[in-house]
C-alpha positions as CSV (number, residue, x, y, z in Angstrom):
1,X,1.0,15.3,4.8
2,X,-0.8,14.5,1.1
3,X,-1.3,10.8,3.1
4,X,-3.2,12.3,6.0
5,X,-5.2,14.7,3.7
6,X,-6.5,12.2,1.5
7,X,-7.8,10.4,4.3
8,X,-9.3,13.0,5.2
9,X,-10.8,13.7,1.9
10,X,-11.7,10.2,1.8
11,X,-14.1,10.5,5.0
12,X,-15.5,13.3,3.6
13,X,-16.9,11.5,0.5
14,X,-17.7,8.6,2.9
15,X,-19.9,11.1,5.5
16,X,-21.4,13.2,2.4
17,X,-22.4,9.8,0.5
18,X,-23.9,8.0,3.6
19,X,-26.1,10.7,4.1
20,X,-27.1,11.5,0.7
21,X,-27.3,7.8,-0.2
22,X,-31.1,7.5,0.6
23,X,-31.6,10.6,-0.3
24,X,-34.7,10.5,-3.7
25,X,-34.5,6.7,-4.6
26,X,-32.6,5.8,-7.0
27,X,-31.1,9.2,-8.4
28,X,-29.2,9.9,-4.7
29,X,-27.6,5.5,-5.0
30,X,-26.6,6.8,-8.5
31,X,-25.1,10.3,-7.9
32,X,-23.1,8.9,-4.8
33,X,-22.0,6.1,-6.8
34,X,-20.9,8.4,-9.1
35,X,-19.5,11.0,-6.9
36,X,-17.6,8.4,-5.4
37,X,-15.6,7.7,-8.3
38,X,-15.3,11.2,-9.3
39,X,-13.8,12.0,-5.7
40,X,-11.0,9.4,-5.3
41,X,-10.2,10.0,-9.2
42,X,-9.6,13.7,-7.9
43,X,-7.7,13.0,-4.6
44,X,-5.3,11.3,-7.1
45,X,-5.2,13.7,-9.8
46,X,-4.9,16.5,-6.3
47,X,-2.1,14.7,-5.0
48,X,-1.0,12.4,-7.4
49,X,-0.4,8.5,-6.9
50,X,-2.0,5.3,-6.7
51,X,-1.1,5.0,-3.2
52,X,-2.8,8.2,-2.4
53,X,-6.1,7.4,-3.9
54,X,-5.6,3.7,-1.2
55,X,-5.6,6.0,1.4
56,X,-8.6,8.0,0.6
57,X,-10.6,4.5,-0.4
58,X,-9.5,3.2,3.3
59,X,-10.8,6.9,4.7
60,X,-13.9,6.5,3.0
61,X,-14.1,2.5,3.7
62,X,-13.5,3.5,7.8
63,X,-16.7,5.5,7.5
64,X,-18.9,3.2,5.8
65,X,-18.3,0.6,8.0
66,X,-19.3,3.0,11.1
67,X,-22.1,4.2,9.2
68,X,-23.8,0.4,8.7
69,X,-22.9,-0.7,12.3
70,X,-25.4,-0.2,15.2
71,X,-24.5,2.1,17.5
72,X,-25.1,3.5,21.5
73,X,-28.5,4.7,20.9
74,X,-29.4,2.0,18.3
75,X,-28.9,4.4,15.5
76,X,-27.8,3.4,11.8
77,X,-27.4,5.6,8.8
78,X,-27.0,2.6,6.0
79,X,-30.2,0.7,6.6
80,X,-30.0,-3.2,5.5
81,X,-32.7,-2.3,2.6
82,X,-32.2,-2.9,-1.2
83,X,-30.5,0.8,-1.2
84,X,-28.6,0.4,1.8
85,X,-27.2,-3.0,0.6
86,X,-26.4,-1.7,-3.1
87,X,-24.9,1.7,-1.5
88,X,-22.3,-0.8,0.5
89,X,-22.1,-3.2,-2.6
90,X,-21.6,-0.3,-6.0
91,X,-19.8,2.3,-3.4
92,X,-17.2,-0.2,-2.6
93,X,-16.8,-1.4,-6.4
94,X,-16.4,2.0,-7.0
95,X,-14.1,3.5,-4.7
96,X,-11.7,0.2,-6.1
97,X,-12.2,0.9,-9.9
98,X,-11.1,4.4,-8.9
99,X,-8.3,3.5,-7.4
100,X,-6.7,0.7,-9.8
101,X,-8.3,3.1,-12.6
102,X,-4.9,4.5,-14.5
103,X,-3.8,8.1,-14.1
């Protein structure tokens, strides 16, 4: 159950950061990238383990990668601008030092 919840809690920080991404440029980049860190550190302090805080990373990883691809009605949320393309870069770097970060 802890598995499926930190998924869960994982597309939640994905869906809240891809909207508040390129939100005031630069301070939203940096407070997602921030809150990013902050919120797979928690997942793993919530339900402890490493491999919890993977599962949360994929969750959030799962929602990026929906976010940046075009979809039915030629919509995108991550644009293929300078903040777009360090959101994807930073949030990803994050969401890994998280997760090999030590408990």
């Amino acid at each position: 159950m802890k598995y499926l919840l930190s998924i869960v809690a994982g597309v939640l920080i994905g869906a809240a950061s891809v909207l508040v991404h390129n939100l005031w440029p630069p301070f939203g980049l940096i407070f997602v990238i921030l809150a990013i860190f902050v919120g797979i550190r928690l997942v793993g302090k919530t339900w402890g383990g490493r491999a919890v805080r993977i599962f949360a990373t994929f969750g959030w990883t799962l929602v990026v990668t929906r976010a940046g691809t075009i979809g039915n009605g030629d919509e995108i949320l991550i644009l293929g601008n300078n903040i777009g393309n360090f959101f994807i870069f930073l949030g990803l770097i994050s969401a890994i030092l998280a997760t090999l970060a030590k408990a």
